[in-house]
TIRO-2110 file (N, C-alpha, C; in Angstrom, 1 decimal):
// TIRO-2110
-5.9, -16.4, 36.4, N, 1, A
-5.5, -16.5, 35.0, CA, 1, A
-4.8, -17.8, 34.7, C, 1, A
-4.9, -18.2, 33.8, N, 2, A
-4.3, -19.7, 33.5, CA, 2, A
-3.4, -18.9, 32.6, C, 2, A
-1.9, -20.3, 32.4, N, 3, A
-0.9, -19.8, 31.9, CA, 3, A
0.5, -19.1, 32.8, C, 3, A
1.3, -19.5, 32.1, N, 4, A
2.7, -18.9, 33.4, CA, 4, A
2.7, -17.8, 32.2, C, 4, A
2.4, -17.5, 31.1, N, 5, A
3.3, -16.3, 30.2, CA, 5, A
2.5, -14.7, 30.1, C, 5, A
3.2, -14.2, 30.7, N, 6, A
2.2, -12.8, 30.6, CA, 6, A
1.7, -12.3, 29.1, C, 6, A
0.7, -11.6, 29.3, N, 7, A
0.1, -11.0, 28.3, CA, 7, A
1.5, -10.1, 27.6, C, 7, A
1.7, -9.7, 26.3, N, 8, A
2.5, -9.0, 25.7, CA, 8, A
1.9, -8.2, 24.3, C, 8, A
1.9, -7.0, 24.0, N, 9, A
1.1, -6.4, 23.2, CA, 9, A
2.0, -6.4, 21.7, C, 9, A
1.4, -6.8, 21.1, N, 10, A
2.4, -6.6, 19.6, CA, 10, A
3.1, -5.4, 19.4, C, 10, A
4.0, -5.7, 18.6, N, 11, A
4.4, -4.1, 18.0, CA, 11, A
5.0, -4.3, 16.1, C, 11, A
4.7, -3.3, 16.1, N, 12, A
4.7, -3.6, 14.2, CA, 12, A
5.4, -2.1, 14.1, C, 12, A
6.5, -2.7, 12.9, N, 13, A
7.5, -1.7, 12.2, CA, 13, A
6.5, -0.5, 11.3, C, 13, A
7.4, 0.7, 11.6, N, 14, A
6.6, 2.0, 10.6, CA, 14, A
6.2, 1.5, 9.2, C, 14, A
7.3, 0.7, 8.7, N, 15, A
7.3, 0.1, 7.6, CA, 15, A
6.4, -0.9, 7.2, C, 15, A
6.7, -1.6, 8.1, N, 16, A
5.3, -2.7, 7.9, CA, 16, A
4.1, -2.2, 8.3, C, 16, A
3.6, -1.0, 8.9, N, 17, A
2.3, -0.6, 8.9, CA, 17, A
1.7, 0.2, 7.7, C, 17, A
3.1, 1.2, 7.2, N, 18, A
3.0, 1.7, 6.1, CA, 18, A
2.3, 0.7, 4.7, C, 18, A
3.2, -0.7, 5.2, N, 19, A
3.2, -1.6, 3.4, CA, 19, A
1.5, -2.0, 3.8, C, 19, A
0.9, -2.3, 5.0, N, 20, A
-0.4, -2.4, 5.0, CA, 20, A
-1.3, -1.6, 4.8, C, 20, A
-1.5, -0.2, 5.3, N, 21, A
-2.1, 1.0, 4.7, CA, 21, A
-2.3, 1.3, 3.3, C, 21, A
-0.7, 0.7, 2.8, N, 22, A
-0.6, 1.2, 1.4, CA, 22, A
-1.7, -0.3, 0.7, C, 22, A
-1.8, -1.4, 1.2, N, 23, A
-2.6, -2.2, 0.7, CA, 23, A
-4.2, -2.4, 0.6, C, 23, A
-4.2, -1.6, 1.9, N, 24, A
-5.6, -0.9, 2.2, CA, 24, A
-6.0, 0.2, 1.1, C, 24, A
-5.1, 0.7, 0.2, N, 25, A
-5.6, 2.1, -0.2, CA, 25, A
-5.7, 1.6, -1.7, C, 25, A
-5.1, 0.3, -2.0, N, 26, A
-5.7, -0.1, -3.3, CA, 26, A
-6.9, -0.5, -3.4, C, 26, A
-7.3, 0.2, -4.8, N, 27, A
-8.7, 0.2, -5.7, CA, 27, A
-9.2, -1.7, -5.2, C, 27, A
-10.9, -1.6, -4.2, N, 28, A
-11.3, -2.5, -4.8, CA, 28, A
-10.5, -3.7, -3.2, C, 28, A
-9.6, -3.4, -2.5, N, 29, A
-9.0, -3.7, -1.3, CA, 29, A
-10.1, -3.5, -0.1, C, 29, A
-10.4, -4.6, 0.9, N, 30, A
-10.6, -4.7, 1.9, CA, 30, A
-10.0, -4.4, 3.4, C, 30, A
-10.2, -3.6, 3.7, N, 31, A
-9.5, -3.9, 4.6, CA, 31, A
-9.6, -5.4, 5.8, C, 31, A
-10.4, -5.2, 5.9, N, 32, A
-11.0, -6.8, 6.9, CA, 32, A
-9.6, -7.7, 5.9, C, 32, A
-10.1, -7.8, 5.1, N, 33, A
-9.1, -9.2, 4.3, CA, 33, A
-7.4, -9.0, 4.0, C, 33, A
-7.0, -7.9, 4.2, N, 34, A
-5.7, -7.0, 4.3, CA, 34, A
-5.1, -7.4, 5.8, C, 34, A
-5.8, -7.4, 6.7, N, 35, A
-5.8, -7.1, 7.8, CA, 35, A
-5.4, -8.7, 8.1, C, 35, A
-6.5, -9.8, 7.5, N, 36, A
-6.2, -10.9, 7.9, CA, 36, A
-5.1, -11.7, 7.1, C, 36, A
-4.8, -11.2, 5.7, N, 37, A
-3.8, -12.0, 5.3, CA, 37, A
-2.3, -11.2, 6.1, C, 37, A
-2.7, -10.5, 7.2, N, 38, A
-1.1, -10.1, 7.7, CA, 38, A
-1.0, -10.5, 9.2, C, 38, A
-2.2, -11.6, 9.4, N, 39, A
-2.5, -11.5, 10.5, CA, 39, A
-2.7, -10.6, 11.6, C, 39, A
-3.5, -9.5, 11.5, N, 40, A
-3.6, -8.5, 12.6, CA, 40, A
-5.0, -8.5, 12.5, C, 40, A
-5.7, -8.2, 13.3, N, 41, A
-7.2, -8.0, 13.5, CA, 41, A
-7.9, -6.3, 13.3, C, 41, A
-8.8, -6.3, 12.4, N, 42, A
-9.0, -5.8, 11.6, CA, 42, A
-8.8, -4.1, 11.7, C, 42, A
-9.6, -4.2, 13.4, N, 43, A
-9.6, -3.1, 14.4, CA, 43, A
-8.4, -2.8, 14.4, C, 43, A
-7.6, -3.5, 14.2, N, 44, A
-5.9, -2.7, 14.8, CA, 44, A
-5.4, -1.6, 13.3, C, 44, A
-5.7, -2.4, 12.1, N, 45, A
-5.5, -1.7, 10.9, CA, 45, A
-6.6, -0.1, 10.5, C, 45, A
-7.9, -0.4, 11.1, N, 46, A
-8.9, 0.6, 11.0, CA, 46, A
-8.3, 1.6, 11.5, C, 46, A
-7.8, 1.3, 13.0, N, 47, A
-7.2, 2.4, 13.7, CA, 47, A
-5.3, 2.7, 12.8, C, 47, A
-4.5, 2.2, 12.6, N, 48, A
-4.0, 2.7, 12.0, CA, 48, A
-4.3, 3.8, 11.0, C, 48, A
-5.1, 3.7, 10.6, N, 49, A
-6.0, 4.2, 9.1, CA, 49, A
-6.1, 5.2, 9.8, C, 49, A
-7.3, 5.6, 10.7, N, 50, A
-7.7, 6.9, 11.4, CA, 50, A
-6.4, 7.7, 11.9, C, 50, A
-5.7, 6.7, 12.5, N, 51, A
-4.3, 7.9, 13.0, CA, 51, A
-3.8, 8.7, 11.7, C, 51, A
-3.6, 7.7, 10.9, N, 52, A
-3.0, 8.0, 9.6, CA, 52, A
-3.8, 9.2, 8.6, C, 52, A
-4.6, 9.8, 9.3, N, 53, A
-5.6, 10.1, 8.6, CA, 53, A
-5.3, 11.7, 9.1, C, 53, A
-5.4, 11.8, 10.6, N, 54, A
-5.2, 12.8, 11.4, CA, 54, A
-4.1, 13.4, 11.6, C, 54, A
-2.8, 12.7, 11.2, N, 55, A
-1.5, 13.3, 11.5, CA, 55, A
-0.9, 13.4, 10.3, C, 55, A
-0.6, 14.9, 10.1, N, 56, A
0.0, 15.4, 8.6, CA, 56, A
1.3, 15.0, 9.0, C, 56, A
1.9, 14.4, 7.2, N, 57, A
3.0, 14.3, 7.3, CA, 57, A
4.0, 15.0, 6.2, C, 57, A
4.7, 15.4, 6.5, N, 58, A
5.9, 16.1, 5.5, CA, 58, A
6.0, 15.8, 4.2, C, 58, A
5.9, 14.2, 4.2, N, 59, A
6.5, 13.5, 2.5, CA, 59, A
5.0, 11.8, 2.6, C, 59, A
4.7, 12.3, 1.4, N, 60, A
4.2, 10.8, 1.1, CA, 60, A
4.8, 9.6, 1.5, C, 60, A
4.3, 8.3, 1.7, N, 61, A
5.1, 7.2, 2.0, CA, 61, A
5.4, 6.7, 0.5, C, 61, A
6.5, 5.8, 0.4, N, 62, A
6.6, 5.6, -0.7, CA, 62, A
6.8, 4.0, -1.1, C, 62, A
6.0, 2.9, -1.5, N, 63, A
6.8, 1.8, -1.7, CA, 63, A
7.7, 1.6, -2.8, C, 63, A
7.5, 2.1, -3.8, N, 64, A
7.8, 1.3, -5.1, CA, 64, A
8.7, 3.0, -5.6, C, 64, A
10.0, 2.5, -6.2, N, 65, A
11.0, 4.0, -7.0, CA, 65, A
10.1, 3.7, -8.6, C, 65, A
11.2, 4.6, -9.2, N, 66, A
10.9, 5.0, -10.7, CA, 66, A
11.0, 3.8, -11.1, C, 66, A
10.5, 3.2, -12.3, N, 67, A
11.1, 1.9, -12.9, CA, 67, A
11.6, 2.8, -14.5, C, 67, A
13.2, 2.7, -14.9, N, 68, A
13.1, 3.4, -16.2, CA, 68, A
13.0, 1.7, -17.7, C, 68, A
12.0, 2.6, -18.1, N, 69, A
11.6, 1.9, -19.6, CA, 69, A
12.6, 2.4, -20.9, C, 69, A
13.5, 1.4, -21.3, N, 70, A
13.7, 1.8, -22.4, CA, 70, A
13.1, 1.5, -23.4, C, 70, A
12.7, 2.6, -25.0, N, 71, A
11.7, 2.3, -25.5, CA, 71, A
12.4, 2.5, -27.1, C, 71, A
12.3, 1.8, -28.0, N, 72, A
12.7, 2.4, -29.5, CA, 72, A
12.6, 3.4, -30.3, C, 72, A
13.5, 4.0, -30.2, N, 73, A
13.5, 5.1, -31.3, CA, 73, A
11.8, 5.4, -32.1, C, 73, A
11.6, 6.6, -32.3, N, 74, A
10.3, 6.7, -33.0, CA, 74, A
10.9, 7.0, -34.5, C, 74, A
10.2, 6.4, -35.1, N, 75, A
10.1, 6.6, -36.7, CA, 75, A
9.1, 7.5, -37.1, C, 75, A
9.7, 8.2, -37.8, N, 76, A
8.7, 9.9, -38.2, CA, 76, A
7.3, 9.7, -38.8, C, 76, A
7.2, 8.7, -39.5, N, 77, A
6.3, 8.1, -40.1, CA, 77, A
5.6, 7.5, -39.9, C, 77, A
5.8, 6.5, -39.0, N, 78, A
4.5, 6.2, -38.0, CA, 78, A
3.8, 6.9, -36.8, C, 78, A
4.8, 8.1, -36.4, N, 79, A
4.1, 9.1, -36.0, CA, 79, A
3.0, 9.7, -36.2, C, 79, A
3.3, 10.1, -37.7, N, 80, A
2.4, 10.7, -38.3, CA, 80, A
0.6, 10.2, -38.3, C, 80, A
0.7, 9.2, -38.0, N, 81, A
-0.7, 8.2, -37.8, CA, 81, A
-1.2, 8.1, -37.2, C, 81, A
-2.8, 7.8, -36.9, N, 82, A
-3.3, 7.2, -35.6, CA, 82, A
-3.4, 6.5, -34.7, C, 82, A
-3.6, 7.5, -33.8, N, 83, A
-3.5, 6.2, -32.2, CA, 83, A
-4.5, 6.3, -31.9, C, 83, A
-5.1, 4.7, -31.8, N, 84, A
-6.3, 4.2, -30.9, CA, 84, A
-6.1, 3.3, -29.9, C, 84, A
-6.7, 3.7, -28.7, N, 85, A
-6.1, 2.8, -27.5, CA, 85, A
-7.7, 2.1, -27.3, C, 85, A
-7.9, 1.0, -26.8, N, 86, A
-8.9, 0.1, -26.7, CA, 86, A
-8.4, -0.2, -25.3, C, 86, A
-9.8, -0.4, -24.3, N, 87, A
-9.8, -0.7, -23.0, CA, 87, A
-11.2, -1.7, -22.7, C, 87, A
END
């Protein structure tokens, strides 16, 4: 073997495997391309995935809390009207 530095296996935080899973699970997300913008190879996130897959857990992961919106008062009278939403 060339090299004085032994082989050493990564290790990644619950948290940081969680924030990549959770990146993998958005709409339209690759995993291959998830995997490489965090540098880990791709295999290592797939298998994440499968563990994560097989082992029930108590509570959802969660990244993001409530964001509260405050919104203006409604006026009775515009109420009364229609809403059309366009997409």
């Amino acid at each position: 073997m060339e090299g004085d530095k032994p082989f050493t296996w990564r290790r990644y935080s619950a948290a940081g495997k969680a924030r990549v899973l959770a990146e993998c699970d958005a709409p339209g997300a690759s995993v291959a391309k998830v995997a490489m913008a965090h540098g880990i190879n791709a295999n290592v996130v797939h298998r994440w995935r499968q563990l994560a897959r097989e082992t029930p857990t108590s509570e959802p992961v969660r990244l993001s809390g409530f964001v509260q919106l405050a919104l203006p008062a409604l006026n009775p009278a515009v109420v009364a009207g229609e809403l059309r939403i366009h997409l």
